[in-house]
N, C-alpha and C positions, 0 to 999 in steps of 0.2 A: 114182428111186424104184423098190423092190423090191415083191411081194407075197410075203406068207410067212404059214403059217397062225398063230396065235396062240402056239400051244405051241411052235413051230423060236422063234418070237423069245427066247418065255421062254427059252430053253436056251438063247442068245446069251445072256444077260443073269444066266444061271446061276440060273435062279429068281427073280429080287429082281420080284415083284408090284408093290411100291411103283413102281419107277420104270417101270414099264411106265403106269401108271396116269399119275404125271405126266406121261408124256411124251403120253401120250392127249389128259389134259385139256390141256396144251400147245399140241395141233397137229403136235408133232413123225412121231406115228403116227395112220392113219389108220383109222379098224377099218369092216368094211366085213361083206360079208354069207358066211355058210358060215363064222364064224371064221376067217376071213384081213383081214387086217391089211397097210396099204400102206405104208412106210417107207421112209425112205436107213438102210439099216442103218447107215453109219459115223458118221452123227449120234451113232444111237441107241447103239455104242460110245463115241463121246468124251465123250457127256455123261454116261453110264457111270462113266468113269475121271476126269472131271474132281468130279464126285458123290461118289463114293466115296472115291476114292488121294488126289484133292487137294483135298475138302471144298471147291469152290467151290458157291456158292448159286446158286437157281435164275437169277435173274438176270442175275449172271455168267458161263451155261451157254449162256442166250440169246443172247447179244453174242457171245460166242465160235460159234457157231453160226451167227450172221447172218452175222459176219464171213469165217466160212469159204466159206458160201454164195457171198457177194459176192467173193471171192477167185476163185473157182472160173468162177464168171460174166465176171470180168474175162480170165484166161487164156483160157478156151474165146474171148473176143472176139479177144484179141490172137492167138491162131493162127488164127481165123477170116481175118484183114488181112491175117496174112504169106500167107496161100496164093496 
């Protein structure tokens, strides 16, 4: 998780208000105090591009989202063993 102030996100996200707002009420972002906002930016990109380029619903963003989470979770474990 990053922090970034409200306006650096919008500018990743190219202005879209909207999905800022989803992702808020979501969970995905976290807004916090001074206008800064806690985030995994690359969430807040894929569901970005899976929202927009490839019209998947919110739903579908979430799973995909979890899944990467838990992905990610697993690796960090498995290099965790080998060391």
């Amino acid at each position: 998780m990053t922090r970034y102030t409200y306006q650096h996100l919008l500018e990743l996200v190219d202005g879209d208000h909207e999905l800022i707002t989803l992702l808020v009420e979501e969970g995905e972002i976290v807004r916090g105090d001074n206008d800064v906002v806690t985030v995994n930016v690359e969430h807040v990109l894929v569901a970005r591009t899976l929202l927009r380029d490839l019209d998947v619903s919110w739903p579908g963003i979430e799973i995909i989202l979890r899944l990467r989470r838990e992905l990610a979770e697993a690796r960090k474990r498995l290099a965790e063993r080998d060391q």
